[in-house]
C-alpha positions as CSV (number, residue, x, y, z in Angstrom):
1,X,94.8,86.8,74.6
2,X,93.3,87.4,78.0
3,X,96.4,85.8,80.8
4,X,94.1,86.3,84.0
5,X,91.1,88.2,85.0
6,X,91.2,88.8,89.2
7,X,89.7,91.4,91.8
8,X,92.4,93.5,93.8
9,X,91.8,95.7,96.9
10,X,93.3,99.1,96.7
11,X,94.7,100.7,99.9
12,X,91.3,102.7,100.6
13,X,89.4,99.1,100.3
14,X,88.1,100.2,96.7
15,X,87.9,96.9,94.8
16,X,88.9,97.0,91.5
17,X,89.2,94.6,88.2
18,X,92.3,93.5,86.8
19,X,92.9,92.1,83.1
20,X,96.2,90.8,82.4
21,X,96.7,90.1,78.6
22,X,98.9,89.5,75.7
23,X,99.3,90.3,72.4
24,X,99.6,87.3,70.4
25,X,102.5,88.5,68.0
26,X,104.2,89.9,71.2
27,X,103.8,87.0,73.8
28,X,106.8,88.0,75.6
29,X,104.2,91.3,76.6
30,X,102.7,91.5,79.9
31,X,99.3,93.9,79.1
32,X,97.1,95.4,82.0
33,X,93.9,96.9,82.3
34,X,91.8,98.1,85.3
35,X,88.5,99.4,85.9
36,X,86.6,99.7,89.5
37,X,84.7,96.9,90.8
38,X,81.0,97.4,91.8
39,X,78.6,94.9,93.5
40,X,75.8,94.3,90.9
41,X,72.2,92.7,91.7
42,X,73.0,90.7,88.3
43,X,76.7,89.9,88.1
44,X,76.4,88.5,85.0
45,X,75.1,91.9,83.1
46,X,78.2,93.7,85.3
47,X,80.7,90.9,83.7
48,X,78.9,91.4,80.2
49,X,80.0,95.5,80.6
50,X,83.6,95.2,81.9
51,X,84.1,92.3,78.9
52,X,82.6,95.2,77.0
53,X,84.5,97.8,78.0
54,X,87.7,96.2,77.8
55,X,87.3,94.7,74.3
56,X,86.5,98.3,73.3
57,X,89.6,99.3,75.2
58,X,92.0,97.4,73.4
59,X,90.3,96.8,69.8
60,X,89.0,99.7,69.4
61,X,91.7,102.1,71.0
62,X,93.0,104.3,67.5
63,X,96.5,104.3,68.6
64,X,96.4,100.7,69.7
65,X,98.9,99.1,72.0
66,X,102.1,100.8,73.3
67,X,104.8,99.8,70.5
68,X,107.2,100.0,73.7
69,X,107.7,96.4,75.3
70,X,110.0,95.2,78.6
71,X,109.7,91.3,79.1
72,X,109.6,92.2,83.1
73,X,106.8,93.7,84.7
74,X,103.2,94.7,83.9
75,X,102.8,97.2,80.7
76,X,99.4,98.9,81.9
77,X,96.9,100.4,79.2
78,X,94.1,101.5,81.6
């Protein structure tokens, strides 16, 4: 279940996407995923490959989420 989906400027000013998610038979699990941002001439095609891309990341991922979980903090995958 995605939490929160937000852009986050990186020291160097590289913008880059956050996903924040759970997993629904481990709510208490704080997920998080990041890619690098890009300016697209169609942001709707650039949303359509990061939702893509992370969906692959985390459904199709053959060792699937860390079994590992801490209630505090920010488990990151990618």
């Amino acid at each position: 279940m995605v939490e929160d989906v937000r852009i986050e400027y990186c020291s160097d000013g590289q913008a880059v996407i956050i996903v924040l998610y759970r997993d629904l038979r481990r709510p208490e699990c704080l997920f998080g995923w990041s890619r690098e941002a890009r300016e697209a001439e169609e942001p709707e095609i650039w949303t359509t490959i990061v939702w893509a891309n992370f969906h692959e990341h985390v459904i199709g991922s053959p060792y699937g989420l860390p079994a590992e979980c801490r209630q505090e903090g920010i488990i990151w995958t990618g």
